[in-house]
C-alpha positions in Angstrom: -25.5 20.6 -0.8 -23.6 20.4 2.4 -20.2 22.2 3.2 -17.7 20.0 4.6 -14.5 20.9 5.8 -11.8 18.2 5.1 -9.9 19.3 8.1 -12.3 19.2 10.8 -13.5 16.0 12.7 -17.1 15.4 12.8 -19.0 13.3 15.3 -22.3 12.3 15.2 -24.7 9.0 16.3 -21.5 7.2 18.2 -19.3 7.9 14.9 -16.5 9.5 14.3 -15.9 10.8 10.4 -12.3 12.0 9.6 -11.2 12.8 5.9 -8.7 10.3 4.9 -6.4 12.1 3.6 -5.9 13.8 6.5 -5.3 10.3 8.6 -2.2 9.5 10.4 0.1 6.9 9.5 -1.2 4.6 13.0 -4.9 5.7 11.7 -3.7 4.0 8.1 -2.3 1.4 9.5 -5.5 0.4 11.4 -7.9 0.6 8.2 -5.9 -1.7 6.6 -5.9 -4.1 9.3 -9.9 -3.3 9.7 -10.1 -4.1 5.9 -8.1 -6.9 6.1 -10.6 -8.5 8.7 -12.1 -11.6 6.6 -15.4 -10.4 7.8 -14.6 -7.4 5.8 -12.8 -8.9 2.8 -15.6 -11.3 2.1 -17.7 -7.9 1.6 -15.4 -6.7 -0.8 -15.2 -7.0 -4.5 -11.1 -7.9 -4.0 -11.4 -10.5 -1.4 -7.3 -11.1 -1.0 -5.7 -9.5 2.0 -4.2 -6.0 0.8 -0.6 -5.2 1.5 0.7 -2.3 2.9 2.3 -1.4 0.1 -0.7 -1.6 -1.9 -2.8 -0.4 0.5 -0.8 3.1 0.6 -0.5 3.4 -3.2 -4.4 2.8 -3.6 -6.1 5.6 -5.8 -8.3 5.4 -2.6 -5.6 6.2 -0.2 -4.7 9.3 -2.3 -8.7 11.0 -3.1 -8.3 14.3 -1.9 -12.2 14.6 -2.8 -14.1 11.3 -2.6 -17.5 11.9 -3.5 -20.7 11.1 -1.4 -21.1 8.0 -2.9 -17.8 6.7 -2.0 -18.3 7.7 2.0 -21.8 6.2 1.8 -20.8 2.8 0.3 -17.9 2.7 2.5 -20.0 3.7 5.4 -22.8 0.8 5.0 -20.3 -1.4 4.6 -18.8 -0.5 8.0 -22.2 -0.7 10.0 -22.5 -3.9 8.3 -19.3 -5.1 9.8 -20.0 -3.9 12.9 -23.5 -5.8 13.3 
């Protein structure tokens, strides 16, 4: 199994992979808007536009350890947005 430090940046293949819980508030604010993009939303089991106030209470928001499975879902969903 891989070691991953939550406060290091990696970078690999054009992406950039920070742990969320150590994202800024701009950094938050920027997800949300990505995730608000209807080209995202219609991806998404919730298809209404999330609030910021929703967004920041999100069990999501707060995972201090989300599992592979998470980052992998959330990361094919993100090359799928961007193709």
């Amino acid at each position: 199994m891989i070691q991953i430090d939550r406060q290091k940046i990696y970078e690999s293949h054009g992406y950039t992979f920070k742990n969320f819980v150590c994202l800024t508030e701009e950094e938050k604010m920027m997800i949300l808007d990505w995730r608000n993009h209807e080209n995202v939303r219609k991806e998404m089991v919730n298809k209404e536009l999330i609030s910021v106030e929703n967004q920041t209470n999100s069990s999501f928001c707060r995972m201090e350890h989300p599992s592979n499975a998470d980052a992998n879902k959330c990361l094919e969903r993100f090359k799928r947005f961007r193709a």
